[in-house]
N, C-alpha and C positions, 0 to 999 in steps of 0.2 A: 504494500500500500504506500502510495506516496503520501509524503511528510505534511503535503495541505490538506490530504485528505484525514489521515489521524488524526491531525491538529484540529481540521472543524466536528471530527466527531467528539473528542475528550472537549471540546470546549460547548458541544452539544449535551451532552449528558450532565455537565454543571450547571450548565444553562436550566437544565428540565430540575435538576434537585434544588437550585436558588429560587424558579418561578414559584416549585411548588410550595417551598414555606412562605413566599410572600403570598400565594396563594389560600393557603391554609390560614393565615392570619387574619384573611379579608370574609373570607367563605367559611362554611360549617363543615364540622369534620368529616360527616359521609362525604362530602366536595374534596377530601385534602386523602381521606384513603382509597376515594378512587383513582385520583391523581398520583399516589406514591403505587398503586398494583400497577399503573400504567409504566409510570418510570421504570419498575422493578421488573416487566415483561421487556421494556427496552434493551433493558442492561444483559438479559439470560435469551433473548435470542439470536441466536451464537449459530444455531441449524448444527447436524450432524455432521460428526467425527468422519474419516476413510475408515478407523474400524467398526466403528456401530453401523454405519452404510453396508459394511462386507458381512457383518453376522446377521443384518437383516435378510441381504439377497441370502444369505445360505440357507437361513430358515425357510424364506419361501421356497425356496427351492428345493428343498426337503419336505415341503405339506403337498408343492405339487406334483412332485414324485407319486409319492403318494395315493393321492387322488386319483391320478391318473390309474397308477394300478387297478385301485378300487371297482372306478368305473370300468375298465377294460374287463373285469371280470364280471360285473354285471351284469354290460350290454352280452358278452358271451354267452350268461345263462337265460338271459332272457332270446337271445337267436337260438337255443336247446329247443327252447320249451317251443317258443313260434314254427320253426321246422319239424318238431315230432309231433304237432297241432296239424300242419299245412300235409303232413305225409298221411297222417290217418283219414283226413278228411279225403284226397286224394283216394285212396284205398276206399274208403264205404262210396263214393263217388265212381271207381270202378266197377263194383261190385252191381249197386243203383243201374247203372247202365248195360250191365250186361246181362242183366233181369229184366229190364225196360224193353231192348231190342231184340232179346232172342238172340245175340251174337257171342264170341267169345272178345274178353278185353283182358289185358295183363297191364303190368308197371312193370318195366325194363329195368333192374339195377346195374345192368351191365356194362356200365360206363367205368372206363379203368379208372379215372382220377378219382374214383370215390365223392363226387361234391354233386351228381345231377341224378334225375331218373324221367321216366319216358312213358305215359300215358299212351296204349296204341291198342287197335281193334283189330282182329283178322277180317283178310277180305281173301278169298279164295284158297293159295296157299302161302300167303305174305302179310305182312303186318304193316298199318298203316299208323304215323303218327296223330295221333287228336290235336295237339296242340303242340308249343316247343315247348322243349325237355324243361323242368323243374329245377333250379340250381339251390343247393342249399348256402345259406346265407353267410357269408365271411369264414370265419375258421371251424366251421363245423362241419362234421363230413362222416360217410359211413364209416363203422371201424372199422381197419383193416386184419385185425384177427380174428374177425366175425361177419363177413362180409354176409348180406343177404342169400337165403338160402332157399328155396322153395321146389320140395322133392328134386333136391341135387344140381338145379340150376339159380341160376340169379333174376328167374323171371315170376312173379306173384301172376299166375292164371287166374282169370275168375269166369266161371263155364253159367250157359244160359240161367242154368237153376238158381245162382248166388253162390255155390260153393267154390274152394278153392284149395291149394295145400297145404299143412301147418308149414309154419314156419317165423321169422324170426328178423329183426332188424337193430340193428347197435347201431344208436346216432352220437357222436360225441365230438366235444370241443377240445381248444388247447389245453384246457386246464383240465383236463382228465376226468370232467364230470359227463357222466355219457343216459342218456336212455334208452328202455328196450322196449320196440313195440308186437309185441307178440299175436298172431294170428291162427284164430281158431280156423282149422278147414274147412270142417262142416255149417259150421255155422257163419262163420266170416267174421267172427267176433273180434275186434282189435283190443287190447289190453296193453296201457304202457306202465311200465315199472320205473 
């Protein structure tokens, strides 16, 4: 700081503790203690240290660590639950229509990357798709030590009457919380654990 500039503050701050006793002489004392808290806010702000600034960011930076984990694990179980919701609806949606039409309809798990599946109806001797494939949502994906099984293939048949084959589906995320949605043959029952 240059030398006129500390020289008008130190001769500011006398200035402000001189006004206020001739002030306080003139005026009532709630006039002369608000006057002296004024002063006393002049003289202490001073603003933050380099280290009281660096243990602040540390700390934020440490809560939003944090947070962030927290949520990331949230939004994960909340995309569990929405995909093993979106999958069984899909399945009794299957099943609905191939009671409906007389035709046969399956769900394709046979996609290698493990994250989509395929809604499709026979027409002759081929399969056609209903709509595009289903992708499941960010980091969730079938398990891979349990990939969908249905009488030894990776396709969920569902024949004109409603029924289908037992079988079995592990949906699971990063964080190693997984669901099972289990399917009765006869009955087409879905059950998630």
């Amino acid at each position: 700081m240059s030398y006129c500039v500390r020289r008008f503050v130190c001769v500011f701050h006398r200035g402000i503790r001189y006004s206020s006793r001739a002030f306080s002489n003139t005026q009532s004392d709630s006039s002369a203690r608000k006057l002296s808290v004024i002063s006393a806010h002049a003289r202490d702000a001073r603003g933050l240290s380099l280290i009281e600034m660096m243990i602040t960011i540390a700390l934020m930076s440490i809560l939003m660590a944090m947070t962030t984990g927290a949520l990331a694990y949230y939004y994960s179980g909340k995309a569990l639950d929405t995909s093993t919701r979106d999958l069984t609806t899909q399945i009794r949606e299957a099943q609905t229509l191939s009671v409906s039409t007389g035709n046969t309809y399956r769900i394709d798990f046979s996609n290698p990357d493990r994250k989509s599946y395929q809604l499709q109806y026979r027409q002759g001797s081929s399969w056609v798709n209903v709509r595009i494939a289903q992708r499941l949502p960010g980091d969730i994906e079938f398990s891979a030590g349990s990939t969908p099984s249905f009488g030894g293939d990776a396709y969920m048949d569902f024949y004109p009457r409603g029924t289908t084959e037992n079988g079995q589906i592990v949906v699971s995320n990063r964080f190693g919380r997984s669901k099972v949605v289990n399917v009765n043959g006869e009955t087409a029952n879905v059950s998630v654990n």
